[in-house]
C-alpha positions as CSV (number, residue, x, y, z in Angstrom):
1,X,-16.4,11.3,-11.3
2,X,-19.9,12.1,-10.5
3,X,-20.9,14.4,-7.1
4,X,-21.7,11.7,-4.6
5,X,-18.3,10.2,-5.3
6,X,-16.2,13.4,-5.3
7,X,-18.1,14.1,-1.9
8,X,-17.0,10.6,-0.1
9,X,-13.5,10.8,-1.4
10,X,-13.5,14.4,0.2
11,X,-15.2,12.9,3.5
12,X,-12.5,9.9,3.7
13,X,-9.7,12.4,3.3
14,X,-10.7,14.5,5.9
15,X,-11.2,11.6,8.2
16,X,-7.8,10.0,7.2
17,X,-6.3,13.1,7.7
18,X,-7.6,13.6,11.6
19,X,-6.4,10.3,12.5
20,X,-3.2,9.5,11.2
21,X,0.0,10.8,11.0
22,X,1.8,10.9,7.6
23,X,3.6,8.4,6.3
24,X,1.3,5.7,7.7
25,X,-0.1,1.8,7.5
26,X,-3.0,1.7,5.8
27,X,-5.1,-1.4,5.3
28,X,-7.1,-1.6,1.9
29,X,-10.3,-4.3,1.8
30,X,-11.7,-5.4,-1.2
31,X,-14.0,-7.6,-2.6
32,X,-13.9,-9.4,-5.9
33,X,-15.8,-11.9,-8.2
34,X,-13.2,-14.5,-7.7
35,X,-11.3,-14.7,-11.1
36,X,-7.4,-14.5,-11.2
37,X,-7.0,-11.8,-13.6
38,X,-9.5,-9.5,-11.4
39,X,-7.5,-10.3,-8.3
40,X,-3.8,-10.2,-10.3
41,X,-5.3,-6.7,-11.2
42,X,-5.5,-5.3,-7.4
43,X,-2.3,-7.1,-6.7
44,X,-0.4,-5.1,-9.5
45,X,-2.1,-1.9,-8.5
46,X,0.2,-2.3,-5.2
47,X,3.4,-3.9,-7.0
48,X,6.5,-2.4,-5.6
49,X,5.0,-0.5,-2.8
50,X,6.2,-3.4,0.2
51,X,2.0,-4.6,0.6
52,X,1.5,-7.7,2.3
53,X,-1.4,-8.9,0.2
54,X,-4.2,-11.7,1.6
55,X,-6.4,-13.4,-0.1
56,X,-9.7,-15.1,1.1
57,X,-11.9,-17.0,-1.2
58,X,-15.4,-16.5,0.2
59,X,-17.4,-20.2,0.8
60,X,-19.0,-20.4,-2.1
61,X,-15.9,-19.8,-4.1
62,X,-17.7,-17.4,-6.0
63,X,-15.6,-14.2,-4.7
64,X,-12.2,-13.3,-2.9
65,X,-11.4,-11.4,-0.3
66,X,-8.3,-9.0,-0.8
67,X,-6.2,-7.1,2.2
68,X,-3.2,-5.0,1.5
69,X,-1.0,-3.6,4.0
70,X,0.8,-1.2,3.2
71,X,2.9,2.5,3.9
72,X,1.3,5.1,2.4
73,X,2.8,8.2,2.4
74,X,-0.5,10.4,2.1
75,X,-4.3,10.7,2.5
76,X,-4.1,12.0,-1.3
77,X,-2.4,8.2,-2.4
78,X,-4.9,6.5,-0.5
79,X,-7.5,7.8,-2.5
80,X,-5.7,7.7,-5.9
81,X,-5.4,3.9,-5.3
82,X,-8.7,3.7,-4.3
83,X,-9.6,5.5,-7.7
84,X,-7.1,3.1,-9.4
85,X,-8.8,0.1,-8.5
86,X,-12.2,1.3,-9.0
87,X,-12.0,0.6,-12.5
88,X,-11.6,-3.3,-12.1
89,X,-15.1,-5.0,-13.1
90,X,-17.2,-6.3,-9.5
91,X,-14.6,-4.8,-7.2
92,X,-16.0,-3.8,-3.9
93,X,-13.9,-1.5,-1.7
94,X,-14.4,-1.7,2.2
């Protein structure tokens, strides 16, 4: 992981950590070229955790929208999902 990357994920756990209380409801955004196996992709990443997944295809069609709630029992899993995912091809995170 280069600097600039280590340095956000530092950043967002600090900030996660001053305004929540752990365990807590986290919602996770993402973005995606729309293609099933991308979006099956986040969807496992969050299998058995209780996430209530949506999914919006954008206008166009040509990417989808991806919101998971879901109970996550520290600032530290937050980011390791967020690291998880990061390796799926086009995936924005918001």
């Amino acid at each position: 992981m280069d600097k600039k990357t280590e340095e956000f994920y530092d950043r967002l756990k600090t900030e996660l950590d001053n305004s929540n209380t752990w365990p807590a409801l986290y919602l996770f955004k993402f973005i995606v070229p729309t293609d099933n196996e991308k979006i099956k992709q986040v969807e496992l990443a969050f299998d058995c955790l209780g996430a209530v997944i949506k999914t919006t295809q954008s206008k166009t069609g040509k990417f989808t929208s991806i919101s998971v709630d879901v109970q996550m029992k520290d600032s530290q899993e937050i980011i390791n999902k967020y690291i998880e995912v990061s390796t799926i091809e086009g995936i924005i995170s918001l």
